[in-house]
LOBALO-161888 format. One line per field, with one value per residue (C-alpha): residue number from 0; residue in one letter; chain; x, y, z. Coordinates in Angstrom, 3 decimals. Layout:
<atoms>
n <- c(NUM_...)
res <- c(A_...)
chain <- c(A_...)
px <- c(X_...)
py <- c(Y_...)
pz <- c(Z_...)
</atoms>
This chain:
<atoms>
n <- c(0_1_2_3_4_5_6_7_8_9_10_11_12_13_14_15_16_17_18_19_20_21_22_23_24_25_26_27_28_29_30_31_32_33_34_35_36_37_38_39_40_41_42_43_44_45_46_47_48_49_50_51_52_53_54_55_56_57_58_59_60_61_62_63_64_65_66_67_68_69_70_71_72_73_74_75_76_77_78_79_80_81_82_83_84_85_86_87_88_89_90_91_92_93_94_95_96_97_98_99_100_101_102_103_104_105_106_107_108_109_110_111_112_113_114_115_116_117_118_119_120_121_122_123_124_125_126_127_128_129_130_131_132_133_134_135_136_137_138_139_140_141_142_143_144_145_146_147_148_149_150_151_152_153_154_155_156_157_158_159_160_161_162_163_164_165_166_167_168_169_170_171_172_173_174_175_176_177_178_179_180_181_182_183_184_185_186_187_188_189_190_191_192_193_194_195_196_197_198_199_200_201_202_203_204_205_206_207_208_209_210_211_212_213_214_215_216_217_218_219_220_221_222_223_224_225_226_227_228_229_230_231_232_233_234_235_236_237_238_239_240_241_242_243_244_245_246_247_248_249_250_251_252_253_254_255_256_257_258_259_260_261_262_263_264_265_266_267_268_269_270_271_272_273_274_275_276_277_278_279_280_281_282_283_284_285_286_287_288_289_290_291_292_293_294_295_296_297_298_299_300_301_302_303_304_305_306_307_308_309_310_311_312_313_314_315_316_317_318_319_320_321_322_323_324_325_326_327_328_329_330_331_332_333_334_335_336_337_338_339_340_341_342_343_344_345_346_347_348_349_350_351_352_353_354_355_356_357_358_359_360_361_362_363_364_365_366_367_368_369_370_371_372_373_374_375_376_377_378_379_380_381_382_383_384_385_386_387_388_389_390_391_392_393_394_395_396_397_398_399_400_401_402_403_404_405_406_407_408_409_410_411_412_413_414_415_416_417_418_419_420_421_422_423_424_425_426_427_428_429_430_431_432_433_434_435_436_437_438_439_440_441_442_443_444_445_446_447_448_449_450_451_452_453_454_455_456_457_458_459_460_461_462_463_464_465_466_467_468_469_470_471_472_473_474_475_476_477_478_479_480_481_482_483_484_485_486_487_488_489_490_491_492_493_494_495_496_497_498_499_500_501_502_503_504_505_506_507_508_509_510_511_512_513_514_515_516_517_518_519_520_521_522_523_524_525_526_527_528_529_530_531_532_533_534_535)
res <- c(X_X_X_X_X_X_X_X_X_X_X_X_X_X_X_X_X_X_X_X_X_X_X_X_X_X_X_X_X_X_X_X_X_X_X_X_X_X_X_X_X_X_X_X_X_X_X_X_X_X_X_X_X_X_X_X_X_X_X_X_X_X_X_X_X_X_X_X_X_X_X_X_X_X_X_X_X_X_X_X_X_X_X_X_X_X_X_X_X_X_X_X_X_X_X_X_X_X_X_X_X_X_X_X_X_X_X_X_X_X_X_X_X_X_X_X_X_X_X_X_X_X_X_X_X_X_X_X_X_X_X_X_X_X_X_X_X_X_X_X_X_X_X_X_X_X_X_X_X_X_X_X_X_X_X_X_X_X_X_X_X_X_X_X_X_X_X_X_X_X_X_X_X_X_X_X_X_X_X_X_X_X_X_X_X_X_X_X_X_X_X_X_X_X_X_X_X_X_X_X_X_X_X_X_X_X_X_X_X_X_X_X_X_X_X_X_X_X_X_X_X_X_X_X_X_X_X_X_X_X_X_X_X_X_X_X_X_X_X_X_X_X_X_X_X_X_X_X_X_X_X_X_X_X_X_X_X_X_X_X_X_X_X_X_X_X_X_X_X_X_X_X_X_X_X_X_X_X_X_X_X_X_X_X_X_X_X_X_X_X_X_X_X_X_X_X_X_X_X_X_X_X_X_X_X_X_X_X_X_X_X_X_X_X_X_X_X_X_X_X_X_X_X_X_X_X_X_X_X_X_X_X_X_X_X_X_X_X_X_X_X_X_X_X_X_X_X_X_X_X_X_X_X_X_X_X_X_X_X_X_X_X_X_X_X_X_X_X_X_X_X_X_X_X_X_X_X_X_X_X_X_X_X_X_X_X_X_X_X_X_X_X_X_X_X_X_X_X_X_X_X_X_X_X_X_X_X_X_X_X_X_X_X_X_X_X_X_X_X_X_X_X_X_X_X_X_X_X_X_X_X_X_X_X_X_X_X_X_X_X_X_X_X_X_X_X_X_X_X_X_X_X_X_X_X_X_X_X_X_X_X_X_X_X_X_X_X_X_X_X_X_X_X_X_X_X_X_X_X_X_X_X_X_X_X_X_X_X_X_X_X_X_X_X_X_X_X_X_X_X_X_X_X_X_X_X_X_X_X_X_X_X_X_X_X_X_X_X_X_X_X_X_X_X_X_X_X_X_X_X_X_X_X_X_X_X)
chain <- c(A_A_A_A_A_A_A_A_A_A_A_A_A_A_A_A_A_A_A_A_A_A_A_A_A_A_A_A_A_A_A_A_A_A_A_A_A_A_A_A_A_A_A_A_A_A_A_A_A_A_A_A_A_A_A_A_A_A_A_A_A_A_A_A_A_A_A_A_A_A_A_A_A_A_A_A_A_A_A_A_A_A_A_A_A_A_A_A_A_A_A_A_A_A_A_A_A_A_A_A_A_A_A_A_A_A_A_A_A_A_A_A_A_A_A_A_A_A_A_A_A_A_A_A_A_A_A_A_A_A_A_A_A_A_A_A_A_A_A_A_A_A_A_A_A_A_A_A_A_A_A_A_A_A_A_A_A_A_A_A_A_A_A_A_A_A_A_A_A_A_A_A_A_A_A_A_A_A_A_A_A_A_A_A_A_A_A_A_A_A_A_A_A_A_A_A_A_A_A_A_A_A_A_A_A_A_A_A_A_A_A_A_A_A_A_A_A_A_A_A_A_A_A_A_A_A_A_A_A_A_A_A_A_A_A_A_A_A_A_A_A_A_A_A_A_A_A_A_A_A_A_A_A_A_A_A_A_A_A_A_A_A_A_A_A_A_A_A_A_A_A_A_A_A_A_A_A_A_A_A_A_A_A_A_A_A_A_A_A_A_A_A_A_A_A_A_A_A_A_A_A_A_A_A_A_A_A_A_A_A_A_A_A_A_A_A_A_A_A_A_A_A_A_A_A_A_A_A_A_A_A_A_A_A_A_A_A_A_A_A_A_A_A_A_A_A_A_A_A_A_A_A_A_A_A_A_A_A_A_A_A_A_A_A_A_A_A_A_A_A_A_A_A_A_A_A_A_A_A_A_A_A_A_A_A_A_A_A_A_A_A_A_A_A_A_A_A_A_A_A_A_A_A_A_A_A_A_A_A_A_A_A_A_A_A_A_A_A_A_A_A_A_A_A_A_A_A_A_A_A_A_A_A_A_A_A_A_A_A_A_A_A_A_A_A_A_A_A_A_A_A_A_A_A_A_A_A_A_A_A_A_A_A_A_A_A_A_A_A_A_A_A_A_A_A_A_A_A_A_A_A_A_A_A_A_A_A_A_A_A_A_A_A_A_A_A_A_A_A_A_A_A_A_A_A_A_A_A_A_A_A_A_A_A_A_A_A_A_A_A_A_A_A_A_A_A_A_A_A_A_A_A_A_A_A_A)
px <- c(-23.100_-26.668_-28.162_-31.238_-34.576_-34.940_-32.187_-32.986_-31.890_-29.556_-32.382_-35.205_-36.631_-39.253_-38.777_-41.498_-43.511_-41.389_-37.972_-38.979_-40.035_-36.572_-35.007_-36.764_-36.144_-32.614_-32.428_-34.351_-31.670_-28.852_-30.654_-30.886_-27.162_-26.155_-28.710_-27.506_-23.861_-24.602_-27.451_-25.333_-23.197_-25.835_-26.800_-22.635_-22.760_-25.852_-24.332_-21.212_-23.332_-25.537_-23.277_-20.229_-18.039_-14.560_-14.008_-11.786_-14.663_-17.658_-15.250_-15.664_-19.485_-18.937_-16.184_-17.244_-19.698_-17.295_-15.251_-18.127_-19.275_-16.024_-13.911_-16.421_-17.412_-15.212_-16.113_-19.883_-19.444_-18.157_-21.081_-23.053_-21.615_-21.660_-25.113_-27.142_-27.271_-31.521_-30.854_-27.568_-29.440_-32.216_-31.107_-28.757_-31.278_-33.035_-29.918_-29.986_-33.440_-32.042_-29.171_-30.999_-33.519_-30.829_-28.778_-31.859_-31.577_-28.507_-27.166_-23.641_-20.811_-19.094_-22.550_-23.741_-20.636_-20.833_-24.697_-22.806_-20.402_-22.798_-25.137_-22.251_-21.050_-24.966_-24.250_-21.673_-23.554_-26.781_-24.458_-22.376_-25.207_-27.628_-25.117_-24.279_-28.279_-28.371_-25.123_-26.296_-29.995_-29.492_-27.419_-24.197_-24.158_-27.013_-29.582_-27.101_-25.649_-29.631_-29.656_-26.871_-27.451_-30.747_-29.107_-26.150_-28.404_-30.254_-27.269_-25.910_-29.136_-29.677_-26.195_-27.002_-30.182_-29.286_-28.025_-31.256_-33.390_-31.297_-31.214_-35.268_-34.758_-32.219_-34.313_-36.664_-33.641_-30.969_-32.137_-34.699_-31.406_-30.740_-34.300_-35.425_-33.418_-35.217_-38.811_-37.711_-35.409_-38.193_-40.490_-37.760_-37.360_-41.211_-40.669_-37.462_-39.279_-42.110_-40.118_-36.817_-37.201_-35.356_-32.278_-31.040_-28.541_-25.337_-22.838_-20.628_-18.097_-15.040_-15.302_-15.210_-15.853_-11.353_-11.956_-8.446_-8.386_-11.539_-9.627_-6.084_-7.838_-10.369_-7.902_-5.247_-7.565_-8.839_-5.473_-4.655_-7.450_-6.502_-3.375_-4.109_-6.629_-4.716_-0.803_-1.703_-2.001_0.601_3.125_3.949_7.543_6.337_6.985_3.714_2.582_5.509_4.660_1.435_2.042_4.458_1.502_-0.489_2.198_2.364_-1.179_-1.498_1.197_0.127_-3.447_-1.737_0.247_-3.426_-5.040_-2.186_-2.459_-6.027_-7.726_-10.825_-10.014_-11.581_-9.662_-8.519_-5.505_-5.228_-8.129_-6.009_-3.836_-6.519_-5.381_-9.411_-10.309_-7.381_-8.836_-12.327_-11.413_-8.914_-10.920_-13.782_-11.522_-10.414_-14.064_-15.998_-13.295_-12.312_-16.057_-16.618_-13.772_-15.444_-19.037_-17.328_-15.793_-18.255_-21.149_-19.095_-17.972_-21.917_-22.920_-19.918_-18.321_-21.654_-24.210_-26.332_-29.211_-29.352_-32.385_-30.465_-27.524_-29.500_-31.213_-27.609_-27.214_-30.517_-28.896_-26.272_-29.085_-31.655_-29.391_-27.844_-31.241_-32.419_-29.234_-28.213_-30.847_-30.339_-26.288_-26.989_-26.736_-24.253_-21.537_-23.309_-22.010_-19.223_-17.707_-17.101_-13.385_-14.575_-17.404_-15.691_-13.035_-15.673_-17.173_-13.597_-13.344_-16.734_-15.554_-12.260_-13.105_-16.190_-13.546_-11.338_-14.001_-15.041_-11.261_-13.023_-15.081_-14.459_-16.333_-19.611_-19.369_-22.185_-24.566_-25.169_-21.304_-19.238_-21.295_-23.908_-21.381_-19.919_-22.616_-24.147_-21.033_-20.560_-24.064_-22.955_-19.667_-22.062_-24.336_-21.685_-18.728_-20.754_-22.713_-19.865_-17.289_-20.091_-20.344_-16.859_-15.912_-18.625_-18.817_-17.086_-16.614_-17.708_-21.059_-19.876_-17.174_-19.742_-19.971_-16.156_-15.681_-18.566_-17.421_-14.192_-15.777_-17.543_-14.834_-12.870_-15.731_-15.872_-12.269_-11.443_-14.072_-12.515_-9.074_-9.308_-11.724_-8.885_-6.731_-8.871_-9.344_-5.843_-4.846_-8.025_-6.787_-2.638_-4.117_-6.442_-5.038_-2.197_-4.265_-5.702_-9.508_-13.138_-14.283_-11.449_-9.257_-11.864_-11.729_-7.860_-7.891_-10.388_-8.874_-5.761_-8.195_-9.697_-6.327_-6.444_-9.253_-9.198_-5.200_-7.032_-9.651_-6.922_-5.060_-8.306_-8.564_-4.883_-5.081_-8.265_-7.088_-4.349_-7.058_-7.913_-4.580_-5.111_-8.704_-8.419_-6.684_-8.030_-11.648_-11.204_-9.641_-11.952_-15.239_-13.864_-12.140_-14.732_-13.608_-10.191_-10.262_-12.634_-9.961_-6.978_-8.676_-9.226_-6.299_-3.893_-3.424_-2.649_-5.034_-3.966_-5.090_-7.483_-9.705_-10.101_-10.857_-13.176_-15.052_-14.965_-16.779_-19.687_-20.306_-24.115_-23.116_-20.377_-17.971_-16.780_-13.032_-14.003_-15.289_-11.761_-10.288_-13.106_-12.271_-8.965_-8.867_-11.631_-9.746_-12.849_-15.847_-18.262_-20.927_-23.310_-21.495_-19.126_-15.759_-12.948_-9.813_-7.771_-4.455_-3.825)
py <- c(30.795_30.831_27.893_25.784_27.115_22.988_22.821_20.394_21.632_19.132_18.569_18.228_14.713_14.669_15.975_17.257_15.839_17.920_16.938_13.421_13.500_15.515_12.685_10.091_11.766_11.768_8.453_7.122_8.836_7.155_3.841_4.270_4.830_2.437_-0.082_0.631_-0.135_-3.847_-4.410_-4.958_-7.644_-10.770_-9.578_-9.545_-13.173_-12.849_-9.359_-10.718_-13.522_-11.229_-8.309_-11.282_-9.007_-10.780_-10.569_-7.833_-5.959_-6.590_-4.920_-1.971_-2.505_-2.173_0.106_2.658_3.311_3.698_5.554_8.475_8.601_8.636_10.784_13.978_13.432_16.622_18.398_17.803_18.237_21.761_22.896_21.533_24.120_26.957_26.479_25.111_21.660_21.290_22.336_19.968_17.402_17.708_18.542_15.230_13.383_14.069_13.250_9.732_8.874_9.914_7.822_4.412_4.499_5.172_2.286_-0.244_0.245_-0.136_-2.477_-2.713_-3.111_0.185_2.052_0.331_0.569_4.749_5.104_3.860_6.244_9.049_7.744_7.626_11.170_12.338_10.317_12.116_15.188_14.117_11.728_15.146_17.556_15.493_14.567_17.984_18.746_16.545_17.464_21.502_20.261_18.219_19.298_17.673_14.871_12.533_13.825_14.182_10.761_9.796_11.049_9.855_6.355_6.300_8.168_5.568_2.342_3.195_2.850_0.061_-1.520_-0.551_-2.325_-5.430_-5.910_-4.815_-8.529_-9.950_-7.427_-8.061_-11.867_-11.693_-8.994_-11.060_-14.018_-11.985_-10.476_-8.177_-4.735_-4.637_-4.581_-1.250_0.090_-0.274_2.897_5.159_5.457_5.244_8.425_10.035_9.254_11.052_13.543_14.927_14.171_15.873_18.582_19.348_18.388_19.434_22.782_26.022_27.926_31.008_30.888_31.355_34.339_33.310_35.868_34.892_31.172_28.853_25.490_24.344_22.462_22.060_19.923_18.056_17.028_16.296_13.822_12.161_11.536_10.423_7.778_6.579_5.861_4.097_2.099_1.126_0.527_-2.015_-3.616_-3.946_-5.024_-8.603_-8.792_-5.826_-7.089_-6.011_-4.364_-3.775_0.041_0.734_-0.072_1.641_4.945_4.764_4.462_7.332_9.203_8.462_9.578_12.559_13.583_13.319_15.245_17.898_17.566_18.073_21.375_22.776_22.099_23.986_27.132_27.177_30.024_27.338_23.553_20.737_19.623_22.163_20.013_20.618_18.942_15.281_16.672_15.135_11.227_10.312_12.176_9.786_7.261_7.260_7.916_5.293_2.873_3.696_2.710_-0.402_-1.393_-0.813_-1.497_-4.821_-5.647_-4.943_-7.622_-9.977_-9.391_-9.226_-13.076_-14.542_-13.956_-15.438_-18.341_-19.191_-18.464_-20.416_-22.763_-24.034_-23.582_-21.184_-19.491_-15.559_-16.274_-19.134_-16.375_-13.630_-15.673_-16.772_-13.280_-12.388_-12.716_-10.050_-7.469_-8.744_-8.422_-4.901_-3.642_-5.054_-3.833_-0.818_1.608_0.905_1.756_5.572_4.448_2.018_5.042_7.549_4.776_3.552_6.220_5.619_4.210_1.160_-0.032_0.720_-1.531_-4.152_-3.936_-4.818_-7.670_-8.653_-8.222_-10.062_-12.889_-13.470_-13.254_-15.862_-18.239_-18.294_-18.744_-22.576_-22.700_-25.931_-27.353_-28.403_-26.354_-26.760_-23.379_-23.808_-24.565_-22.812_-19.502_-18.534_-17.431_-15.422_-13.986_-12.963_-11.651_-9.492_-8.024_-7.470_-5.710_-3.325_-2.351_-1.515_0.276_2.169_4.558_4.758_5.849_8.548_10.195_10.230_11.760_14.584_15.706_18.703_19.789_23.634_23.776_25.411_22.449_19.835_19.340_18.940_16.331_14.894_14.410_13.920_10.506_9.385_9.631_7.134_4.868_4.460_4.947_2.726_0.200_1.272_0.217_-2.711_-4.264_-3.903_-5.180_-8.060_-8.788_-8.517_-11.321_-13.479_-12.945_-13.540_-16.824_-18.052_-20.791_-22.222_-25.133_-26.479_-26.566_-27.331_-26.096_-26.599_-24.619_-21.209_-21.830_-22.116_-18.472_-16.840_-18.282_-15.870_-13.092_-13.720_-13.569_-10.515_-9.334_-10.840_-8.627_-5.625_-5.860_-6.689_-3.692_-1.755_-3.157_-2.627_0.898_1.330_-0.296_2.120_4.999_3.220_3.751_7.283_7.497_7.817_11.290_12.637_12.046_13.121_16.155_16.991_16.611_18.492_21.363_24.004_22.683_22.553_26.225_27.029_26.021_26.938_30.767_30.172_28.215_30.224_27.177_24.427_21.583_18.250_15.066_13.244_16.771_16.634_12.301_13.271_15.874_13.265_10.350_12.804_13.743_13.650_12.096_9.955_12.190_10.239_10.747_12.715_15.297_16.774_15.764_17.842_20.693_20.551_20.213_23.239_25.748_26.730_25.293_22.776_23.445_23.132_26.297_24.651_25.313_23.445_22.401_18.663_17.252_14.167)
pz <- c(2.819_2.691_4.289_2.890_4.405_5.838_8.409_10.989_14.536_16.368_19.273_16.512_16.878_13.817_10.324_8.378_5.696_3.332_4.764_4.053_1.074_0.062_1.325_-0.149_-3.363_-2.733_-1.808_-4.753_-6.804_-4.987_-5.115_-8.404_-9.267_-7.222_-8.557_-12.449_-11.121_-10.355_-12.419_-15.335_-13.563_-13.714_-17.559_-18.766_-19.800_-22.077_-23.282_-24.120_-26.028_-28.049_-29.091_-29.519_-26.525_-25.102_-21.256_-21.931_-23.732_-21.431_-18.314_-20.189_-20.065_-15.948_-16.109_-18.855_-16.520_-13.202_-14.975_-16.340_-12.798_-11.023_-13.425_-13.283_-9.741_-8.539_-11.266_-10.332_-7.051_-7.367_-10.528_-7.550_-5.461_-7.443_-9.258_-7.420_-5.763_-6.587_-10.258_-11.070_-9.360_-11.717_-14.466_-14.662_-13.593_-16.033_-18.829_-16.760_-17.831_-21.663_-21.315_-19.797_-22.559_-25.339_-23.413_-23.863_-27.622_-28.928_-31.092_-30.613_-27.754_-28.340_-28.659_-25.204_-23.617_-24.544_-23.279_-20.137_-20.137_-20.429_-17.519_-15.880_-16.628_-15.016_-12.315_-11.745_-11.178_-8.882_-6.363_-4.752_-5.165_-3.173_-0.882_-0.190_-0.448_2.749_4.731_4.434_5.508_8.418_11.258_12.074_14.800_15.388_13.233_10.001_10.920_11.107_7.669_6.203_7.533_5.732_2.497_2.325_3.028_-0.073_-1.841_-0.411_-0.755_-4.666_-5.120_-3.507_-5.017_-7.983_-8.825_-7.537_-9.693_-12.962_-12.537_-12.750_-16.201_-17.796_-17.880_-19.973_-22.137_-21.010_-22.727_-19.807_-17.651_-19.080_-19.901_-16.440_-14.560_-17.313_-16.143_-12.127_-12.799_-14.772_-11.228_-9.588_-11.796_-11.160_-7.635_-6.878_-8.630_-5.931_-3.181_-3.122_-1.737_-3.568_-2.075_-2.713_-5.239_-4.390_-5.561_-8.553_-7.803_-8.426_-8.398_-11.354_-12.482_-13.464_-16.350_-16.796_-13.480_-14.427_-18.037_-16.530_-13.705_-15.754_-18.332_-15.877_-14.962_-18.479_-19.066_-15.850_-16.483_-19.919_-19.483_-16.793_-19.061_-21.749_-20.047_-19.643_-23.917_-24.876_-22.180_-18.570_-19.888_-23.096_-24.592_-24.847_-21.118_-19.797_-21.620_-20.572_-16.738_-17.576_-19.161_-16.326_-13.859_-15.803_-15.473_-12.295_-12.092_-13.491_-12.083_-8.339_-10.217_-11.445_-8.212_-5.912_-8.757_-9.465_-7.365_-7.397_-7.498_-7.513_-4.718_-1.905_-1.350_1.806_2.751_2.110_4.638_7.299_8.139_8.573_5.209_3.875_5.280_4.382_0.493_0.528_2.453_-0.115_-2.454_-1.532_-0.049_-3.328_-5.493_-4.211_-4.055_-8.097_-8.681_-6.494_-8.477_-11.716_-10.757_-8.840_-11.793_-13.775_-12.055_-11.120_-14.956_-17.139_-14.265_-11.981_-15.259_-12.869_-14.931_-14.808_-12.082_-9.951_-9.529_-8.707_-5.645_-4.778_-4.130_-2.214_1.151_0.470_-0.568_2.032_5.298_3.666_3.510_7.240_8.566_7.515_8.309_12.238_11.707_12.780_16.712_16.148_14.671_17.332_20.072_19.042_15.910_12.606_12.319_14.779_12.709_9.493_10.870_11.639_8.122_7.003_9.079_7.721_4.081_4.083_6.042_3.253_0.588_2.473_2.827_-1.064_-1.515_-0.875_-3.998_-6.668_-9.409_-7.352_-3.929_-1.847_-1.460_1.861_3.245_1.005_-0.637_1.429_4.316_1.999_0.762_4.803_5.815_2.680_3.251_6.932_5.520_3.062_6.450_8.394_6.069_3.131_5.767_7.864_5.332_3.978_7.459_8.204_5.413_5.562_9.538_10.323_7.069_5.645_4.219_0.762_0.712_1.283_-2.475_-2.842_-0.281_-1.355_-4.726_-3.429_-1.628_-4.685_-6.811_-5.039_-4.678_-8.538_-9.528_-7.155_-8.784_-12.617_-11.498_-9.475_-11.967_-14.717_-12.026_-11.340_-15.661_-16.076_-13.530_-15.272_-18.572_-17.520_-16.425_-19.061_-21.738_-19.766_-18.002_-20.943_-21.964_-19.757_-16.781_-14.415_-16.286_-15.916_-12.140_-12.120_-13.719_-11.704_-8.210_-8.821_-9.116_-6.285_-4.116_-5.500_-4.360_-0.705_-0.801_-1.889_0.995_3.623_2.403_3.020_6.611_7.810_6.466_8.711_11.442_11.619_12.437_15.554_16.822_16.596_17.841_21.621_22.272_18.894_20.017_23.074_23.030_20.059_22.235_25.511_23.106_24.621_28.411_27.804_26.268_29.430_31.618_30.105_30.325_34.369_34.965_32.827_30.189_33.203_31.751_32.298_29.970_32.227_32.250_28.355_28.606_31.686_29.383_26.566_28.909_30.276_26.163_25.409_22.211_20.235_17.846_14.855_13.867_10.754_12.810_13.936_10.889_8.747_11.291_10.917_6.613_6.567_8.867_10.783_13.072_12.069_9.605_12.892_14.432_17.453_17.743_18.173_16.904_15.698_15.618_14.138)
</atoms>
């Protein structure tokens, strides 16, 4: 594969004008995606006012959106691949802007809720392919995970202040919610334009796009989604939720059929064969996902239970965004030191324990005692997990599968969002009417849903706690790999352990568990050239 004309070498200390201003494209882009995601969360309660939208309806105003992004993410991740990661990035940017404006003008719930789905569907496209612009730019080891720090902040950082920024917009009506993203993608747009540098394109031989995959998954999860949504009304045994999780079951089904046939998938299953790709799509999952539930309830409960204003709740979540933007850019020696599955862990730790603690809240919580802990330690979880999870799930992978995993990691980001938001509605909705009327009877169905969502993170955290177990001989055999093959050539294979942990200890820099595990799923060296090989 040819590689872009910008790499950075591993021992290159300063980037160029022009390699900073591709990434500050790039990270304007992200920023912006993840800003639309949580932007809409402050607004729902004056949305659901003016276009007359049940609960029920305005999670489909969040998850129409999720589910655009995260059902063609593999799909985009792949036309990334194959035509050109500067031109899909563009060109969907530039169906973003579209979208936003044509979002901002609507009249109706389903005609909002389908200008979502289409921004979503672009998202979709620019998230992998400058992802992958990055990851086949920068070196692997510290100078990607430099990268990708900054790169992943942005994100985190657009989705934490995205409820500060739309608590200031609603206030002033909640189309400027949704008219907002247009003009800053059209600045990136022109931007990306002059800076992102051209590559050679790529040969099309032979490789294709599988739309049949991209149909079977996406529609797998519509339906999962649905089905979820709409069990709580229809009936958990009913006839029609059973068929449907046997639809969905079937789907997939067939999706895992397509993608073991198809000559080029979506998915090169055997990349999920690697325990710390597992893990970082399935802690991705869990992280985001049990973090859109929270947002979804916690708006909510401010807005209808406390009487917050749209402004009052955005400042209530101002120290979320403000420590995730202080905090996160300075992660990139933090992973280098310690690797990824130990401060993923810790941003686990950080996110549960701020769910347990709002498991406290009542009809007149104090700010101060009860929320703002929350809040802090959820911004701590953000800086520490989202860049984490994006480098561990990217080092040591292929260059021309960069765009797969990529997509691969975004997808379960936002399905993961889709489907434990309609988890999290459900378990409101099975609990609304049965406590009688007023205020109290709101916070007795939300506090369910917020069990919920503190067992969804703790899932998250055992599952990642489990890679720690696994850490010690993986990393070090991984780093010493050359030594021990040095030796076993002199010493006719006789290597014993403590050379390989001895090699590990005098390594110039930290190896993240991903690194093996990419090795390992792609079949070959790093995308930075080493060798090497990894068990798990």
């Amino acid at each position: 594969m040819t590689s872009p004309s910008i790499t950075v070498p591993r021992s290159e200390e300063r980037w160029s004008a022009l390699q900073w201003g591709t990434l500050f494209v790039l990270c304007g882009a992200l920023f912006l995606d993840a800003l639309d995601v949580s932007m809409v969360g402050v607004a729902l309660p004056s949305i659901g006012d003016d276009l007359h939208l049940s609960t029920n309806s305005l999670q489909w105003v969040v998850s129409g959106y999720i589910l655009g992004y995260g059902g063609l993410l593999l799909l985009g991740g792949r036309a990334a691949d194959l035509l050109g990661r500067r031109r899909v990035f563009l060109v969907a940017l530039g169906i973003f802007a579209v979208a936003s404006l044509l979002g901002g003008l609507v009249d109706s719930g389903s005609l909002l809720i389908a200008t979502r789905f289409i921004k979503g569907l672009s998202a979709a496209f620019t998230a992998p392919a400058g992802l992958s612009i990055i990851t086949t730019t920068f070196a692997e080891g510290p100078v990607r995970n430099r990268a990708l720090t900054i790169y992943s902040s942005c994100g985190a950082t657009g989705f934490s202040m995205g409820l500060v920024l739309s608590g200031f917009l609603t206030e002033a009506g909640w189309r400027w919610t949704m008219l907002l993203p247009a003009p800053v993608a059209l600045i990136a747009l022109i931007a990306g334009l002059k800076l992102i540098p051209r590559t050679p394109r790529e040969s099309t031989e032979g490789r294709g796009y599988d739309l049949p995959g991209a149909v079977t998954g996406t529609a797998s999860m519509l339906l999962l989604v649905f089905t979820v949504v709409s069990a709580s009304s229809a009936g958990w045994a009913s006839a029609r939720t059973l068929g449907s999780f046997a639809g969905v079951a079937a789907l997939l089904a067939a999706f895992v059929v397509i993608e073991s046939r198809s000559s080029h998938p979506l998915i090169r299953l055997a990349v999920l064969r690697s325990s710390s790709q597992v893990r970082a799509n399935i802690g991705g999952a869990t992280f985001f996902g049990s973090y859109i539930g929270f947002q979804f309830l916690v708006t909510q409960y401010l807005q209808n239970v406390l009487g917050y204003s749209a402004m009052q709740t955005a400042l209530a979540f101002l120290p979320a965004g403000s420590l995730v933007a202080i905090l996160s850019t300075r992660m990139g020696p933090i992973v280098d030191r310690f690797g990824t599955p130990r401060v993923i862990a810790a941003g686990f730790v950080s996110l549960v324990t701020g769910y347990a603690l709002f498991l406290r809240i009542d009809l007149h919580p104090s700010y101060a005692a009860v929320i703002l802990p929350s809040m802090l330690l959820l911004g701590a979880a953000f800086a520490l997990a989202f860049p984490s999870l994006n480098i561990q799930a990217t080092n040591g992978v292929k260059n021309e599968e960069q765009g797969m995993v990529s997509g691969l990691l975004n997808t379960s980001f936002q399905v993961g969002g889709a489907i434990f938001l309609a988890v999290v509605t459900a378990v409101v909705t099975a609990n609304t009417g049965g406590h009688g009327g007023g205020k109290q009877a709101v916070l007795d169905s939300y506090r369910p849903a917020l069990w919920a969502v503190t067992g969804i993170g703790v899932a998250g955290l055992l599952l990642t706690l489990s890679g720690l177990r696994r850490q010690r001989p993986s990393y070090g055999i991984l780093v010493a790999s050359s030594a021990v093959d040095e030796a076993r050539r002199v010493d006719g294979g006789a290597v014993a352990a403590p050379v390989a942990t001895s090699a590990s200890a005098s390594s110039s820099s930290s190896v993240s568990e991903a690194a093996p595990a990419g090795r390992a799923a792609s079949g070959s060296g790093p995308a930075s050239g080493g060798t090497g090989t990894g068990r798990e």
